[in-house]
N, C-alpha and C positions, 0 to 999 in steps of 0.2 A: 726559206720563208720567214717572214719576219713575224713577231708578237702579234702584232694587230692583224695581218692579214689571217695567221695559225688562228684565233678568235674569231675572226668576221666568217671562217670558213664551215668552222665548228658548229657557230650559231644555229641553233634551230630554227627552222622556216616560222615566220609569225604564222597563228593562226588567221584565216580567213572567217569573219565573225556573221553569222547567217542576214542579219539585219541589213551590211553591207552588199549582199548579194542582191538582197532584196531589194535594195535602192539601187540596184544598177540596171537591175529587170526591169524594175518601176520607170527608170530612163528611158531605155531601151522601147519598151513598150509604145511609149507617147511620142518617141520620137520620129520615129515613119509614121508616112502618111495611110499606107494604107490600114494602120488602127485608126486611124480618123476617118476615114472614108468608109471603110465597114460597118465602123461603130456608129457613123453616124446611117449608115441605110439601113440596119436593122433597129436604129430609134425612128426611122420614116417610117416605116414598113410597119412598126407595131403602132405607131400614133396614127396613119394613114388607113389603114386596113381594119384598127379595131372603129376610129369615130367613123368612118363609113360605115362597115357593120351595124352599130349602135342608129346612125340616122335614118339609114334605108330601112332597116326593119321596123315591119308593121304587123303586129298585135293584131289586129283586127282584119287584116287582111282576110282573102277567101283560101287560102294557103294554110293550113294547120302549120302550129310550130312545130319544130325540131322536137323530139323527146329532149330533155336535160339543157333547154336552151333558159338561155338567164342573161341575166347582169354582164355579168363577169366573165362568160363565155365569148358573150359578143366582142368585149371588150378586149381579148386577149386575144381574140381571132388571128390577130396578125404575129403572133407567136410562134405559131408552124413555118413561117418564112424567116422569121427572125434567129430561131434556133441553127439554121443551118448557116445567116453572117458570123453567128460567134464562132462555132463552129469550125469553121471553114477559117476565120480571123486565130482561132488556136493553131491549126495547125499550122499557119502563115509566121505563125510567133516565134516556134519552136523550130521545125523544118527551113525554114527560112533563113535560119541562120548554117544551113548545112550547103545551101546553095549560093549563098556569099561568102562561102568563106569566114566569116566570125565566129562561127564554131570554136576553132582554134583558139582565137585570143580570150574566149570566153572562159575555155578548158587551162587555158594557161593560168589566168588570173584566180581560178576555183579548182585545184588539179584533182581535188575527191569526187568529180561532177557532178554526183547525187543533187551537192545543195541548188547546183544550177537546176535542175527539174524540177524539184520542191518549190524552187522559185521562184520558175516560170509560173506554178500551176497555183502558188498562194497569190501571185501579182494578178494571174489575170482573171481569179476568180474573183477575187479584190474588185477590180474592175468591172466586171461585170455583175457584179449584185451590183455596185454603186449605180450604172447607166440601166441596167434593166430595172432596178427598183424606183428610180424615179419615172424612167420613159412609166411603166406598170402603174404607177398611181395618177400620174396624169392623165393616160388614155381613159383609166376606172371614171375617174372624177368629170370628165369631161361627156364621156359617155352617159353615166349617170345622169348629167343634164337632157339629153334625146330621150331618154328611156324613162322621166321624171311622170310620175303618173297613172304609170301602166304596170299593172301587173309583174314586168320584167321589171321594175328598177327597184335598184338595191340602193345600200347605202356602205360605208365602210361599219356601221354598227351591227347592220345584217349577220346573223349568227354564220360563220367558215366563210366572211367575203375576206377576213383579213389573211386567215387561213390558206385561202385561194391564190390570192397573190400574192404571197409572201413563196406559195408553193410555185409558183411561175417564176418568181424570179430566180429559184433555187434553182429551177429545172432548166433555165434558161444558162446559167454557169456552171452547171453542170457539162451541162453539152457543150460548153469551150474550155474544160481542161479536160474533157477527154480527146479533143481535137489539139489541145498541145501535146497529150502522151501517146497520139498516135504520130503528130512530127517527130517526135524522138524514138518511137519504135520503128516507124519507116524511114525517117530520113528524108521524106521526099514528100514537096508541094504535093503533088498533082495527086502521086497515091494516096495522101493522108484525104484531102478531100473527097477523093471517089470513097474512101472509106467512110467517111462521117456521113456523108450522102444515102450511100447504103444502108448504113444503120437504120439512118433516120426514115429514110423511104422507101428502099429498096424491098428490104426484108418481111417490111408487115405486106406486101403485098405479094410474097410469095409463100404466105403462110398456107394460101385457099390448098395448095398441090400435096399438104400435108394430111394424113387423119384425122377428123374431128375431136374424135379422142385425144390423140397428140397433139393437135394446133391449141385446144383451149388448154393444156395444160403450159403450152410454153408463150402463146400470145400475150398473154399477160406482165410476163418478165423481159418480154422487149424495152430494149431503152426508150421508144417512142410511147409506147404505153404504158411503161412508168411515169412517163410526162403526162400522160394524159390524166392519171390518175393524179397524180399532185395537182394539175391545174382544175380537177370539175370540183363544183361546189358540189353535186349531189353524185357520189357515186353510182355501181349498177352495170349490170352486163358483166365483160366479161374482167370488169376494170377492176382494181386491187386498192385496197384502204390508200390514202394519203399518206399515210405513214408505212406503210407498206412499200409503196412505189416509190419513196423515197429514200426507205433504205437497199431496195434493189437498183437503182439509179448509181446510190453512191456505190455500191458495191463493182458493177460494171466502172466506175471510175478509177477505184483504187486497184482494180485489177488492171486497166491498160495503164494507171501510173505506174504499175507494179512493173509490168512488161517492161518500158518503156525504160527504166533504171536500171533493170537489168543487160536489156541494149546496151544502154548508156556505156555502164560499167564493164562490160566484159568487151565491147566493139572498137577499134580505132576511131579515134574523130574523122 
């Protein structure tokens, strides 16, 4: 073996530097269609569904409102369908790559894989405060215009309207990197969806078959209803401070990112 080869051989592997991973998720991400097809029917779906909401409702109607109906409710209305394209778009990010086959080269290019999950879940949270925080103040603003007048209309100076949305968007990316860390705990499209789906709907509506006693002490710390709690302006019932449901939201997150590395790290690709 000659001098140069006995050195090239020796050489320590360069480190893989996180920023670089990041920009190749960042690729990755934009690069199929279906982030743009998702991404764009869950910015339909919340600008579609909340100025509908906002126009159709009538104040004066013979119909009492909603308890806790406002501004910003109307407004975000289409939130509940929105959550589940991020969602669903997470685990399409991460698991998707298990069903093409890119797994591999992914693992190869990053062999610690950790940072590859770290950076799926910073890319696409990234991502998503960016498109849910602007679709979220357009629908507000836009709304705001129907609602100008009446009783219901706020304005972004309104004491917790900024609060409110800013809590939407969170809850809104939220719920698409725990839909990336359940592609990486499962592996699999179709399971990671039926799961996020569950979460999100399944579960609160099989709380009724529980104890009253037990359902209102665990209702509350559902993922859905920490969301719900981040996005009301006025709290109440059986719902938990803003900051409360915030930090139990993220806690469910970091726990199936937790999962989800662990997979990572201990499973074959």
């Amino acid at each position: 073996m000659s001098a140069v080869t006995a050195r090239n051989t020796s050489a320590p592997r360069a480190r893989i530097a996180f920023p670089r991973v990041l920009r190749s998720e960042w690729i990755k991400l934009w690069s199929v269609r279906s982030t743009w097809f998702t991404m764009g029917l869950a910015v339909f779906l919340m600008v579609a569904i909340g100025t509908i909401a906002c126009f159709v409702f009538d104040p004066a109607g013979t119909t009492p409102a909603k308890a806790g109906t406002d501004g910003v409710s109307l407004a975000t209305n289409g939130a509940m369908l929105a959550q589940l394209c991020l969602g669903v778009l997470g685990v399409l990010y991460s698991a998707g790559e298990y069903g093409n086959g890119m797994i591999r080269s992914s693992m190869s290019a990053v062999p610690r894989r950790t940072p590859v999950l770290r950076a799926k879940a910073v890319v696409f949270a990234a991502a998503s405060v960016a498109v849910a925080g602007v679709t979220v103040l357009v629908t507000f603003l836009v709304g705001s215009v129907a609602l100008k007048g009446t009783a219901f209309g706020l304005s972004l100076s309104d004491p917790g309207v900024l609060r409110t949305l800013l809590g939407t968007v969170v809850y809104l990316a939220l719920v698409g990197v725990i839909g990336v860390a359940m592609g990486f705990l499962l592996r699999s499209v179709a399971g990671g969806v039926a799961v996020i789906a569950g979460v999100l709907f399944v579960i609160d509506s099989l709380t009724f078959i529980l104890p009253a006693s037990v359902a209102d002490s665990v209702i509350p710390y559902l993922p859905g209803h920490a969301g719900r709690a981040m996005m009301a302006l006025h709290g109440g019932g059986d719902l938990l401070s803003p900051a409360a449901g915030a930090s139990v939201l993220t806690a469910w997150a970091v726990v199936a990112l937790a999962a989800g590395a662990v997979r990572l790290s201990r499973s074959d690709v």
